[in-house]
C-alpha positions in Angstrom: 44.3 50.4 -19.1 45.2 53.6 -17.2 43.0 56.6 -17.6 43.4 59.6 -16.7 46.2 62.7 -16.9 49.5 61.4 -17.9 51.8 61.4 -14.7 55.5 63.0 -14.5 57.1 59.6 -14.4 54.8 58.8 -17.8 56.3 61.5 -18.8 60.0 60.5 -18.1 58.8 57.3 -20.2 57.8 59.1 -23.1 61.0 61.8 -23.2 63.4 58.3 -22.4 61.3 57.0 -25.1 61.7 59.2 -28.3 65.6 59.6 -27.0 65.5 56.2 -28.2 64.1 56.5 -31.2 61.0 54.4 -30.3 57.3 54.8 -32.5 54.7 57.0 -30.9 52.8 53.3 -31.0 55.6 51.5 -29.3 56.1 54.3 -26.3 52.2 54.0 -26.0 52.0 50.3 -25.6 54.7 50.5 -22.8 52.5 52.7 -20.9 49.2 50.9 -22.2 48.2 54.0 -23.5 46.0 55.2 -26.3 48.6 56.0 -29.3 47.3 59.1 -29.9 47.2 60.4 -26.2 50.9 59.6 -26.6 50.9 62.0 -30.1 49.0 64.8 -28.7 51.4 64.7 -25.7 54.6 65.1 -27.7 53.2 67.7 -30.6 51.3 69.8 -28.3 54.9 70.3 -25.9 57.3 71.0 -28.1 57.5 67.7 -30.8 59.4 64.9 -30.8 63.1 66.8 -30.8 61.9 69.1 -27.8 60.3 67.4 -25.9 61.3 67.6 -21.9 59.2 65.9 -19.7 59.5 68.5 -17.0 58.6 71.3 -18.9 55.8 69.6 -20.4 54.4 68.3 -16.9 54.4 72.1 -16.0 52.5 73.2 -18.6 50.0 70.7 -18.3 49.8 71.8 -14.6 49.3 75.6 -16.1 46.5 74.4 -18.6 44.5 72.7 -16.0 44.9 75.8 -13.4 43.9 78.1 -16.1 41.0 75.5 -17.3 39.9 75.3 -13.7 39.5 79.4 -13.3 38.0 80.6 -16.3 34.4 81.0 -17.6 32.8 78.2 -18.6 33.6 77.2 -22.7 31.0 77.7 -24.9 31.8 74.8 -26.6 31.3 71.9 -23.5 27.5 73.3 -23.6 25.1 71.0 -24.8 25.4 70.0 -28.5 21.9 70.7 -30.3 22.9 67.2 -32.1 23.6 64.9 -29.0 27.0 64.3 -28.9 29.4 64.7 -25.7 30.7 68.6 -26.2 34.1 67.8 -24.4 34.4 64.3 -26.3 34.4 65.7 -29.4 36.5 69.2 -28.6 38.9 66.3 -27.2 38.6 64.3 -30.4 39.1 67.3 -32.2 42.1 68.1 -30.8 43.8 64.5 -30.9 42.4 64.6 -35.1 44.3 68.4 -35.2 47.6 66.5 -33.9 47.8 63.7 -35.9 47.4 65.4 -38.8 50.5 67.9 -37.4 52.4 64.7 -37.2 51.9 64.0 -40.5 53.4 67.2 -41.9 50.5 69.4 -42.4 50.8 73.1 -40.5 49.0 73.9 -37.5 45.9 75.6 -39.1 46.1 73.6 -42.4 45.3 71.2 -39.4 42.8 73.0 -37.5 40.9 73.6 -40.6 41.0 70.4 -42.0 39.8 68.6 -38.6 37.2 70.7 -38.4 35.4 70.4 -42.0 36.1 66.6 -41.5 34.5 66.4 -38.6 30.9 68.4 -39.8 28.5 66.3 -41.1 27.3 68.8 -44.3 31.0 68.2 -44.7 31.4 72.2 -45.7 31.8 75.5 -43.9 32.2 79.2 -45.3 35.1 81.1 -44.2 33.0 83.0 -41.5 32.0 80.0 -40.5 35.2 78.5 -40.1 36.6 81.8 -38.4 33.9 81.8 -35.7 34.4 77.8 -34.9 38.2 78.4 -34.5 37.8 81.9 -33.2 41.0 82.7 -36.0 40.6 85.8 -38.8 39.7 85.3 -42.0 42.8 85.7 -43.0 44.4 82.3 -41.6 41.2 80.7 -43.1 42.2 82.1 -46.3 45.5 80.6 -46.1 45.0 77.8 -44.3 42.3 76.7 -47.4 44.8 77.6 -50.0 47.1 75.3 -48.7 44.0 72.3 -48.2 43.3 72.9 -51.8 46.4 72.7 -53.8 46.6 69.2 -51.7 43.6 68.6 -53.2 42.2 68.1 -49.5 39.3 70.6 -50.1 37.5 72.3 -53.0 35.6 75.3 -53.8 32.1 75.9 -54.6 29.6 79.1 -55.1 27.5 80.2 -51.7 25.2 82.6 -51.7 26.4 86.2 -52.9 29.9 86.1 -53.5 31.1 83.8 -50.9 32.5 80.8 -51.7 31.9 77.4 -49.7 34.7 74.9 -48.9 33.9 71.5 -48.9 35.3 67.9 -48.3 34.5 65.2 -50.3 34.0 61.7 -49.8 37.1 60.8 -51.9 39.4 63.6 -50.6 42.1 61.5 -49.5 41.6 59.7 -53.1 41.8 63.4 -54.5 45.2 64.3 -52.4 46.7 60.9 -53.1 46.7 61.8 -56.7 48.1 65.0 -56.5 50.7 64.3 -54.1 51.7 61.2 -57.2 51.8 64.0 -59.1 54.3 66.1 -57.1 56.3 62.8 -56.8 56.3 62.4 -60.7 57.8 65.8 -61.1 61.0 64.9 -58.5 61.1 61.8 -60.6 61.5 63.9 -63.8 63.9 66.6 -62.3 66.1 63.8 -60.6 66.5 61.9 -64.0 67.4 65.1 -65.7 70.0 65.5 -63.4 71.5 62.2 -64.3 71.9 63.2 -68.1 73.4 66.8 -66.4 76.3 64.9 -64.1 76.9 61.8 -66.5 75.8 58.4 -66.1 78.4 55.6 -64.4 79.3 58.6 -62.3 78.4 57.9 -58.0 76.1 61.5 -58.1 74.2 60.5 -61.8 73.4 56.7 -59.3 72.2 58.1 -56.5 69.6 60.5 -58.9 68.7 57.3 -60.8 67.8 55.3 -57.5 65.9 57.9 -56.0 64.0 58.5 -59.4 63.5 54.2 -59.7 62.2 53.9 -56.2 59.7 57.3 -56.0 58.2 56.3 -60.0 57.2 53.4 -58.4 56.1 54.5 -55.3 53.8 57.5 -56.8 52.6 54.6 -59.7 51.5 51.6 -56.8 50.2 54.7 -54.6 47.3 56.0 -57.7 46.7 52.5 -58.5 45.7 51.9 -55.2 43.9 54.9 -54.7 41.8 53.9 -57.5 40.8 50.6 -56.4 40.5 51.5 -53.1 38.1 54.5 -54.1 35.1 51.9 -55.6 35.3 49.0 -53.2 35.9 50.8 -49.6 33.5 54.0 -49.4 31.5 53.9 -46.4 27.5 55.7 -46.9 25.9 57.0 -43.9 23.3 54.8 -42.6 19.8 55.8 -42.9 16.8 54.8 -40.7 15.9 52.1 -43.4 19.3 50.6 -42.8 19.1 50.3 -39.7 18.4 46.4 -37.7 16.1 47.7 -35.2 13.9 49.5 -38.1 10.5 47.4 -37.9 9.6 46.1 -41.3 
């Protein structure tokens, strides 16, 4: 499998690639590339309707000349916990596009990445703002946002500062309240088929979008909730572990 910086002519690939409509996965396996090398590519230059491979190979070109002249990065010093400082600012990164692709806003994405990716699985604002060298203020935001997606939630810190954490069942948490949000289009489309008169094309079309999301939002909490007992993964402890001498 190729490593390595993506070449112009991958490039080329990739922009003849979303012209045609093709999956982020698909364009990748062309180029036996990683699927989310392939995503980060795209979102990071402009997103899958902008996208030029020229300008984009440029700007790679300007990254790495900039990389290659300033002061070192904090962040690709030594870890206190061991891990590879550039493989997990890289990982970082690839987690912060994905979850771009998925919808979420750029910091809404940057935040989330980042608390996912501590293991107390909570930060405080400061904390936060110093990691992604933001202001408080896009931390503030950004964590509104998390929360009323039921991505994060809020507990007590010491003084009056509040701590924001991730749980263990936050996609179970967001899952739910994004059925919710689909439950009230359900309601407001099937109002609007008493409003325009049923038989009529417009009172239909209402009717089949409200059908097809009620079930979609019901199947999506019942599997959330079944998923939530049978697939949680604990962290493994030194008495878990094979090579622990009993």
């Amino acid at each position: 499998m190729p490593g390595g910086r993506l070449t112009q002519q991958e490039r080329q690939q990739i922009a003849l690639g979303l012209a045609d409509g093709l999956a982020y996965a698909e364009i990748a396996r062309r180029l036996e590339r990683p699927t989310s090398t392939i995503t980060r590519e795209v979102m990071r230059n402009g997103g899958p309707t902008a996208y030029r491979a020229d300008l984009a190979h440029r700007a790679t070109e300007r990254r790495t000349r900039r990389k290659q002249t300033a002061p070192r990065d904090p962040k690709a010093l030594p870890r206190p916990d061991g891990r590879d400082a550039e493989a997990v600012r890289e990982y970082e990164e690839t987690f912060t596009t994905v979850m771009m692709g998925s919808g979420m806003p750029k910091m809404m994405s940057r935040v989330m990445a980042c608390l996912c990716m501590t293991d107390s699985g909570s930060l405080t604002a400061s904390e936060l703002a110093q990691r992604l060298q933001v202001s408080p203020a896009s931390v503030s935001k950004a964590v509104a946002f998390l929360d009323s997606q039921g991505f994060v939630r809020r507990e007590a810190d010491q003084g009056r500062r509040e701590r924001y954490v991730v749980d263990d069942d936050i996609w179970y948490r967001s899952m739910l309240a994004s059925a919710q949000a689909i439950a009230q289009v359900v309601e407001t489309a099937r109002q609007g088929v008493g409003i325009l008169g049923r038989g009529t094309p417009a009172a239909a079309r209402l009717e089949n979008i409200a059908r097809f999301l009620d079930f979609v939002a019901e199947s999506s909490a019942r599997a959330a909730e079944q998923a939530r007992d049978i697939l949680h993964t604990k962290p493994e402890t030194a008495s878990d572990s094979p090579t622990n001498p009993r």
